[in-house]
LOKE-570210 format. One line per field, with one value per residue (C-alpha): x, y, z; residue in three letters; residue number from 1. Coordinates in Angstrom, 1 decimal. Layout:
N
px	[X:...] .
py	[Y:...] .
pz	[Z:...] .
type	[ALA:...] .
seq	[NUM:...] .
//
This chain:
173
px	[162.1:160.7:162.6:165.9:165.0:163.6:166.5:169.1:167.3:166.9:163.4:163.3:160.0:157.9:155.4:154.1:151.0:150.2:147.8:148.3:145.9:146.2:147.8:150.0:151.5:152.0:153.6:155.9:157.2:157.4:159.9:162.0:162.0:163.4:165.7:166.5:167.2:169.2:171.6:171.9:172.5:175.3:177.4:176.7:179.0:181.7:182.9:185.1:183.9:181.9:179.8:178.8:177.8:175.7:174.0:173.6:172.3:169.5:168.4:168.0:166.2:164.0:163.8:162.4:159.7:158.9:158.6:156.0:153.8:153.6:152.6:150.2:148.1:148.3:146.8:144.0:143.5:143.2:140.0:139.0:141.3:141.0:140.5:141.7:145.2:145.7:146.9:149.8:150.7:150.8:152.9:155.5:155.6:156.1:159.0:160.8:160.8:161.4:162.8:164.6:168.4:167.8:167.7:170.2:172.2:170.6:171.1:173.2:175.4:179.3:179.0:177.5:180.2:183.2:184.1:187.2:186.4:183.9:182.8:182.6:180.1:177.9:178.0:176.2:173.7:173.4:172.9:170.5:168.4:168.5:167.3:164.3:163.2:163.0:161.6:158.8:158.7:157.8:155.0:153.4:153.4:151.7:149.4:145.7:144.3:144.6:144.9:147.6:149.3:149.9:151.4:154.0:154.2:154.6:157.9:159.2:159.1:160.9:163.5:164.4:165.0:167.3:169.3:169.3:171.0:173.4:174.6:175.1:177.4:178.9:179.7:181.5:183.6] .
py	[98.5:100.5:97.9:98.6:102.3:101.8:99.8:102.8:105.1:103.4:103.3:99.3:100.2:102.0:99.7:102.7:101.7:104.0:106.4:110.3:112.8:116.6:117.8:114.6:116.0:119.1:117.5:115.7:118.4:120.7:118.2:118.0:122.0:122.4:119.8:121.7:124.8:123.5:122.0:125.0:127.2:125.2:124.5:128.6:128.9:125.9:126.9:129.3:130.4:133.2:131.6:128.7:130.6:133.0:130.2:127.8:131.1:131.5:128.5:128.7:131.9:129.5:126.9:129.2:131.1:127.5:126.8:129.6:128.8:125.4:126.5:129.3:126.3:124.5:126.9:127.6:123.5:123.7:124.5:121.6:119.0:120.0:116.6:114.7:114.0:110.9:113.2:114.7:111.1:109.0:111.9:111.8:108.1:108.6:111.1:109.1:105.5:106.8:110.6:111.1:111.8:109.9:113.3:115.7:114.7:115.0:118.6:116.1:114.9:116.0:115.5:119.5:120.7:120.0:119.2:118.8:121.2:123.9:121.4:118.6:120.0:121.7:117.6:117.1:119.3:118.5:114.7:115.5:117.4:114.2:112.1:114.7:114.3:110.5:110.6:113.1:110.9:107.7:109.1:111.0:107.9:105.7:108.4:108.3:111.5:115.1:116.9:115.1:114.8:118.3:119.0:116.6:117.5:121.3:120.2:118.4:121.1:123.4:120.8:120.8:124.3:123.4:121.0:123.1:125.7:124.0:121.7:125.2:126.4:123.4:123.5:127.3:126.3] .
pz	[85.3:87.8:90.1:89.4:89.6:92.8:94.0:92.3:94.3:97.6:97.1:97.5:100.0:97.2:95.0:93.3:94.2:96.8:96.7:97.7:97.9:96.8:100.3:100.2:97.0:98.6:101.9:99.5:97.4:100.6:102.3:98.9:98.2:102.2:101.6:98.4:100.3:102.8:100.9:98.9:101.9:102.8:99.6:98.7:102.0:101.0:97.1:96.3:92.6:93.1:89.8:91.8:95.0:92.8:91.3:94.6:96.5:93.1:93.6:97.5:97.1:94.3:97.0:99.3:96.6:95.6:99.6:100.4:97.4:98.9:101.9:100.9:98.8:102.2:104.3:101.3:101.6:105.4:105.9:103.6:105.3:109.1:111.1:108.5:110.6:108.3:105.4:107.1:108.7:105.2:103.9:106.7:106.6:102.9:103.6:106.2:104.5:101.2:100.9:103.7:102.8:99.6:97.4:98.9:101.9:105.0:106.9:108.9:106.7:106.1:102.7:102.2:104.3:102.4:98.6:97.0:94.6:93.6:90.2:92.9:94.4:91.1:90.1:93.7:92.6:89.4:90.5:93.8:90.8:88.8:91.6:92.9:88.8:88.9:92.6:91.6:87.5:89.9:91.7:88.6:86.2:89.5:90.4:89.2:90.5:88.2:91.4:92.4:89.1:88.7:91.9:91.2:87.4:88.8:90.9:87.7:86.0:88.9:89.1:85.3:85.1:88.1:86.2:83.1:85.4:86.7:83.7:81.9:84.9:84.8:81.1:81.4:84.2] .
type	[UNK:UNK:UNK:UNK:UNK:UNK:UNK:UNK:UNK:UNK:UNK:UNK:UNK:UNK:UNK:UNK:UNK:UNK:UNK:UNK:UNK:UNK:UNK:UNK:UNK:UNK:UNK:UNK:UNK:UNK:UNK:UNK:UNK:UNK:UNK:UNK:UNK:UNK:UNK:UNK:UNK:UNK:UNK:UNK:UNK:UNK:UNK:UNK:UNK:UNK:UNK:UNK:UNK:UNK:UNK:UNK:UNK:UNK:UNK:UNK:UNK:UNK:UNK:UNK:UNK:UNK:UNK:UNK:UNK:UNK:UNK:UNK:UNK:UNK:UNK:UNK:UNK:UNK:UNK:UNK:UNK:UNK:UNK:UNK:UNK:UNK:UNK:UNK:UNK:UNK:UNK:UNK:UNK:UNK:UNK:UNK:UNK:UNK:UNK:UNK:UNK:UNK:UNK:UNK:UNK:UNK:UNK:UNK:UNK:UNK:UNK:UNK:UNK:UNK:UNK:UNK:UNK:UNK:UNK:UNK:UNK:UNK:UNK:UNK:UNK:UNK:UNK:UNK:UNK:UNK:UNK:UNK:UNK:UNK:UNK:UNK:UNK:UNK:UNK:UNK:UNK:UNK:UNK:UNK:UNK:UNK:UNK:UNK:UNK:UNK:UNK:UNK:UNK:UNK:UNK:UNK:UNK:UNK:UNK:UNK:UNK:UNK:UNK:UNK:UNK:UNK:UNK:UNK:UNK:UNK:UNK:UNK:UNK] .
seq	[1:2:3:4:5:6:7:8:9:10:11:12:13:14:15:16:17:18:19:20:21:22:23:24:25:26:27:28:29:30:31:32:33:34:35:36:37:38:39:40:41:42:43:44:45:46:47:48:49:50:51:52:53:54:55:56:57:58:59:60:61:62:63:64:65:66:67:68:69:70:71:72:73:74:75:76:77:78:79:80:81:82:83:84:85:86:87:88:89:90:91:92:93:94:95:96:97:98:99:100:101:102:103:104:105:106:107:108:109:110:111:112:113:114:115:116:117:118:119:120:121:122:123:124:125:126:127:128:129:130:131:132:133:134:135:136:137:138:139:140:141:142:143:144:145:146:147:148:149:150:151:152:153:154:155:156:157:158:159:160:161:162:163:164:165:166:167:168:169:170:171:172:173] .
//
């Protein structure tokens, strides 16, 4: 099973059995909240319904709370971690094989830019949600360590309120 999710997600690389520490977690969910944000950013300046911008500019302005809580607890871990380069390596490497424009489009990517339709592009963030939730669901059920755990069960939670918020515009328009 975790396969096929692997393979639906374009996470063919993963085995699960990798290992993270505490300020891997954190590394993690930083990338995926600033990919978060930017893609937020951009669609609040691409729809026309005034609903949709409100809500893609709340959850940018989320992104961004949920961005500086990350990186307060990583300056609080610093002192703990300094010389231990390996930490912000394995996360990177993490990032690039397996994150990298695989939950919301790359800051690159056209796809932000223009949709056909305000709905069109709620259903991107509704599904970029969806994928960040099984990303983060992966790494929790193969992760061993409490510390870690609860970083990624933290983000989980962020993300389904995210969803909830958006399947609810979605419903009204």
């Amino acid at each position: 099973m975790d396969e096929v999710i692997n393979k639906e997600l374009g996470l063919e690389n993963y085995s699960g059995t990798r290992s993270f520490q505490c300020i891997d977690a954190i590394e993690i969910s930083l990338f995926i909240e600033k990919e978060g944000l930017r893609f937020y950013e951009k669609a609040a300046k691409n729809v026309f319904d005034p609903r949709v911008r409100d809500m893609f500019l709340r959850l940018a302005e989320e992104e961004r709370d949920h961005i500086q809580t990350l990186q307060t607890k990583i300056q609080f871990l610093q002192p703990v971690i300094s010389g231990k380069v390996k930490a912000e390596a394995r996360a990177d490497a993490f990032v690039n094989e397996e994150l990298k424009g695989k939950i919301f489009p790359s800051s690159d990517a056209g796809t932000v830019q223009k949709y056909k339709s305000d709905v069109e592009a709620l259903e991107y963030g509704i599904e970029s949600e969806k994928r960040s939730i099984n990303v983060l669901a992966q790494l929790l059920e193969s992760e061993k360590k409490l510390d870690v755990k609860t970083v990624f069960s933290h983000l989980i939670v962020e993300e389904k309120k995210h969803l909830a918020l958006l399947e609810g515009l979605r419903e009204k328009i």
